[in-house]
PAROVEX-569219 format. One record per residue: residue number from 1; residue in three letters; chain; x, y, z of N, C-alpha, C, O in turn. Coordinates in steps of 0.2 Angstrom, whole numbers, m for minus. Example, Ala and Ser with C-alpha at 12.3 -4.5 7.8 and 13.67 -1.06 7.14 Angstrom:
PAROVEX-569219
    n  res  chain   n_px   n_py   n_pz  ca_px  ca_py  ca_pz   c_px   c_py   c_pz   o_px   o_py   o_pz
    1  ALA      A     66    m28     39     62    m22     39     66    m16     39     71    m17     42
    2  SER      A     64    m11     35     68     m5     36     64      0     39     67      6     40
This chain:
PAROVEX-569219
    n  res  chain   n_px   n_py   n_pz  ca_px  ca_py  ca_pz   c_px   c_py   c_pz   o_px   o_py   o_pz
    1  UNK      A      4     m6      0      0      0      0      4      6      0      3     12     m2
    2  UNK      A      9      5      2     15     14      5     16     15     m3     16     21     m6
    3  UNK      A     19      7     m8     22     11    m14     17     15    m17     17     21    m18
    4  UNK      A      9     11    m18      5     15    m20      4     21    m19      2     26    m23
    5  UNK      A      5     23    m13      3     29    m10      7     34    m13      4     40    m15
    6  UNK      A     15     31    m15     21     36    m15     19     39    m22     19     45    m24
    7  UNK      A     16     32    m26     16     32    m34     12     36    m34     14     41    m38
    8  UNK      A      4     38    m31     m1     41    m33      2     50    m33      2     55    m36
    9  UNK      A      4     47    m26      5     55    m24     10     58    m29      8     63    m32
   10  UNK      A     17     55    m30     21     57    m36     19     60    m41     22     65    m43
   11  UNK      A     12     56    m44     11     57    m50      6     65    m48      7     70    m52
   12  UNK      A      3     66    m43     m2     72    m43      4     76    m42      5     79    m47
   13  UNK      A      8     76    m36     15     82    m38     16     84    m42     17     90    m43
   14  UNK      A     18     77    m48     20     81    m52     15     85    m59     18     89    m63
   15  UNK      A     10     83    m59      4     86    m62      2     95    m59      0     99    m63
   16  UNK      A      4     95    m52      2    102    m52      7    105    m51      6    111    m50
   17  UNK      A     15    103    m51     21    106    m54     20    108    m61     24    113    m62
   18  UNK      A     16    106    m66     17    107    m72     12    112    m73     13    116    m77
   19  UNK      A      6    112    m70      1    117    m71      3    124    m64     m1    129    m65
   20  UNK      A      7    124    m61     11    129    m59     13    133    m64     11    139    m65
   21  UNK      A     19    129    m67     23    130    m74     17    134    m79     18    140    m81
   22  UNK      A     12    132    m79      8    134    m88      6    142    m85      7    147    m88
   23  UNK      A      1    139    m76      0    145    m73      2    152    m73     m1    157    m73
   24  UNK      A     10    151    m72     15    156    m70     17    156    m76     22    160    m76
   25  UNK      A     16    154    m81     19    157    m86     14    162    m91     15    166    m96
   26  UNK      A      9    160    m88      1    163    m91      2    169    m89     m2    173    m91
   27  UNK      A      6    171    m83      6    179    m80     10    182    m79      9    188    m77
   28  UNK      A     17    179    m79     23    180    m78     28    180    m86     29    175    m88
   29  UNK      A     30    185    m88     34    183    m94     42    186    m91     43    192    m93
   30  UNK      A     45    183    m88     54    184    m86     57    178    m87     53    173    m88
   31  UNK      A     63    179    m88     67    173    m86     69    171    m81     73    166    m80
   32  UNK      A     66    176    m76     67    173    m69     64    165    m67     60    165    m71
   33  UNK      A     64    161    m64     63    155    m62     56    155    m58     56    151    m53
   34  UNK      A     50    158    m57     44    160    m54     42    153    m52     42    151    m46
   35  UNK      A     41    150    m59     37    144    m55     42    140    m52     39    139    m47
   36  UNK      A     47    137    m52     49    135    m48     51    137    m41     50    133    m37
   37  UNK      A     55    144    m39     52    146    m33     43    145    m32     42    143    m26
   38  UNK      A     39    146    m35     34    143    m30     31    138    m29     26    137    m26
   39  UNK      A     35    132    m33     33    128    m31     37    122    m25     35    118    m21
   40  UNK      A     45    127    m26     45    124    m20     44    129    m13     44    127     m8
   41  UNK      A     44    133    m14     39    135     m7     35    133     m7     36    130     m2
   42  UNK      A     28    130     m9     21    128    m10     24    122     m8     21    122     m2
   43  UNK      A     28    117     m8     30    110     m9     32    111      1     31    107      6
   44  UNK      A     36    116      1     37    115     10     33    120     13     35    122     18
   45  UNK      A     27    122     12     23    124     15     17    119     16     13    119     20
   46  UNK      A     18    115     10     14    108     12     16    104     15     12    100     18
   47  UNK      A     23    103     17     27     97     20     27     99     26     25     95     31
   48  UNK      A     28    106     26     28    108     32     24    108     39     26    107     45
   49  UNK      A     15    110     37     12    108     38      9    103     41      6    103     46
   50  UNK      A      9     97     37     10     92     38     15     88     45     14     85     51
   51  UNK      A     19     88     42     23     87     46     25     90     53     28     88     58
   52  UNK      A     23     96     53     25     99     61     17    101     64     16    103     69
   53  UNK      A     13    101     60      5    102     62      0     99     62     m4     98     66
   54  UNK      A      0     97     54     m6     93     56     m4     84     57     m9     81     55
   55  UNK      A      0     82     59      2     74     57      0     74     63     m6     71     63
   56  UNK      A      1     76     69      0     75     77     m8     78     79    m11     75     82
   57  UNK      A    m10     84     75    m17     85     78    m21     80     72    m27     78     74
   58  UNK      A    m20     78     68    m25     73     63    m23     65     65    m27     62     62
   59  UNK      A    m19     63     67    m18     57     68    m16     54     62    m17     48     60
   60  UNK      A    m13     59     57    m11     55     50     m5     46     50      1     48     50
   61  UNK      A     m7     41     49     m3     37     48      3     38     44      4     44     41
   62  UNK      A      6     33     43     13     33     38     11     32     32     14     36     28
   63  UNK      A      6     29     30      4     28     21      1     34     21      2     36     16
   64  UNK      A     m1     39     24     m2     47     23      3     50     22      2     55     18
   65  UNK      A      8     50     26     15     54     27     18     51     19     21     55     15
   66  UNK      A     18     46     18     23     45     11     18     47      6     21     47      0
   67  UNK      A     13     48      6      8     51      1     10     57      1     12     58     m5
   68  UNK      A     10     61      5     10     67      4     18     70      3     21     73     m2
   69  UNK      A     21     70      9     27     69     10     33     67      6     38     70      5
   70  UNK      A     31     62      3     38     58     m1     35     58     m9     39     59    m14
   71  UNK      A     28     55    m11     26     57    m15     24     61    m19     27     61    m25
   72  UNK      A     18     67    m15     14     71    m18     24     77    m18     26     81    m23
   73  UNK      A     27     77    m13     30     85    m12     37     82    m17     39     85    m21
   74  UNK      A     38     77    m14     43     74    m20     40     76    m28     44     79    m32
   75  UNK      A     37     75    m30     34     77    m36     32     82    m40     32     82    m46
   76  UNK      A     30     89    m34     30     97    m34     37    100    m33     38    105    m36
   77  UNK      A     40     96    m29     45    101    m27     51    100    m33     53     95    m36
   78  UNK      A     55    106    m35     61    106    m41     66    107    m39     69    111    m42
   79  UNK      A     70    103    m35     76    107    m34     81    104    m38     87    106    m37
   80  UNK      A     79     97    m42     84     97    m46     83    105    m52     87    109    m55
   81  UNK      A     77    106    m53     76    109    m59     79    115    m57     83    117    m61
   82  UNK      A     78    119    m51     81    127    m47     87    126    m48     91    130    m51
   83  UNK      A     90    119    m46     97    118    m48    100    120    m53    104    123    m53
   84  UNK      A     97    117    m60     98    119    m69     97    123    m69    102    126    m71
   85  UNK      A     91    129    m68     89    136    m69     93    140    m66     94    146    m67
   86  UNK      A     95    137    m61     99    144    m58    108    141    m61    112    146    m61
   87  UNK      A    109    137    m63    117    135    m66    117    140    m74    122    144    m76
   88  UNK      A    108    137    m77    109    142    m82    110    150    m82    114    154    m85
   89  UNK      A    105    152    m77    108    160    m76    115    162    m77    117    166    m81
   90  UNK      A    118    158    m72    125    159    m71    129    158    m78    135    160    m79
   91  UNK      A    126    153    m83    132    149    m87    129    156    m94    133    157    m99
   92  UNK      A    123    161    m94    123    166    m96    124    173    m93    122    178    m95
   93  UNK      A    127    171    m90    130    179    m86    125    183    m83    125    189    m84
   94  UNK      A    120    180    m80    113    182    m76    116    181    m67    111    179    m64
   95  UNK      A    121    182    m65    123    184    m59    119    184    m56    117    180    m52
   96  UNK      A    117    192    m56    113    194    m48    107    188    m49    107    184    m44
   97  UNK      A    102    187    m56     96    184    m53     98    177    m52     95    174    m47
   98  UNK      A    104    173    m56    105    167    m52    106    168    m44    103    164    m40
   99  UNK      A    111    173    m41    111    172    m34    104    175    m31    104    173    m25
  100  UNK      A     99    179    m33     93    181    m30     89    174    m30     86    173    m25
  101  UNK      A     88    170    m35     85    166    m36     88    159    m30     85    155    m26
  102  UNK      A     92    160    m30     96    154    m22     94    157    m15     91    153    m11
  103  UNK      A     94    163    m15     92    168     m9     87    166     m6     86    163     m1
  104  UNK      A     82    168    m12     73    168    m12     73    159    m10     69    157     m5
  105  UNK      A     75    157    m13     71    150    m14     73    149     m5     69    150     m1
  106  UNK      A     79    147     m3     82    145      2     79    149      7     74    146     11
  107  UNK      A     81    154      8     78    159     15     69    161     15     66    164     19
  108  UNK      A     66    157      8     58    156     10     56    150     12     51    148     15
  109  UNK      A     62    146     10     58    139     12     60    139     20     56    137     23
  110  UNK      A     66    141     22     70    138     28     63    144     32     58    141     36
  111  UNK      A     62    150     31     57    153     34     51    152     37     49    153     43
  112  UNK      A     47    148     30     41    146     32     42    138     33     38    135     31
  113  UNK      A     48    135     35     47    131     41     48    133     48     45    130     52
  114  UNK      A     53    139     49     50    140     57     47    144     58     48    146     64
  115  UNK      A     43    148     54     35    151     58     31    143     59     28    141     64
  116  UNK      A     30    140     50     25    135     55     28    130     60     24    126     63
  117  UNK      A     34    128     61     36    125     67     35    127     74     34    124     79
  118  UNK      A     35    135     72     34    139     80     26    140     82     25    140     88
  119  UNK      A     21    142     77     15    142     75     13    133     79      9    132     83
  120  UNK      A     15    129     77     13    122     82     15    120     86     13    114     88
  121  UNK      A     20    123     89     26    117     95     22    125    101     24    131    102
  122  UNK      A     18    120    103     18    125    111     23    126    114     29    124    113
  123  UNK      A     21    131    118     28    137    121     31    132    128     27    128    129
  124  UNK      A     33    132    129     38    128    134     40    132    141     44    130    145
């Protein structure tokens, strides 16, 4: 049942990774990396979640944690892809927006892990 889970979930990640892409590209015309910054924010703000909030107040099992978790975020999430897009910048002499583009993705993802880490783990 977990591979199923991995597999299903894999497949919708990567389905709304693609319609991200079509999304942001329907409003966004840069060479900047958009959809993949928000996808992986979106990607750890769903893991996130999960994992520091809802897993303990919903009672979610492990075939739910690898559904969403290993499949669905594994799936959405690009960081091989931010890795290519941002080597490209660089390998065209786009400097600032490759190192903007590391900044952004990095310091929003590590971010909204600890507000919502802080936002669930009561005060001590």
């Amino acid at each position: 049942m977990n591979i199923v889970a991995i597999f299903i979930g894999g497949g919708l990640g990567s389905l709304c990774r693609y319609g991200v892409g079509k999304l942001t590209a329907s409003y966004l015309t840069s060479s900047f990396a958009y959809a993949t910054l928000f996808s992986n924010v979106l990607s750890t703000l769903i893991l996130a979640s999960l994992v520091y909030f809802f897993q303990d107040k919903m009672g979610l099992n492990d075939t739910w944690k690898l559904f969403v978790v290993t499949g669905f975020c594994g799936g959405f999430s690009t960081f091989s892809t931010f890795s290519f897009e941002t080597f490209e910048m660089l390998k065209n002499g786009q400097s600032i927006m490759a190192i903007t583009n590391v900044i952004l993705s990095v310091l929003c993802c590590l971010l909204l892990l600890y507000v919502i880490y802080k936002i669930s783990t009561p005060s001590a």
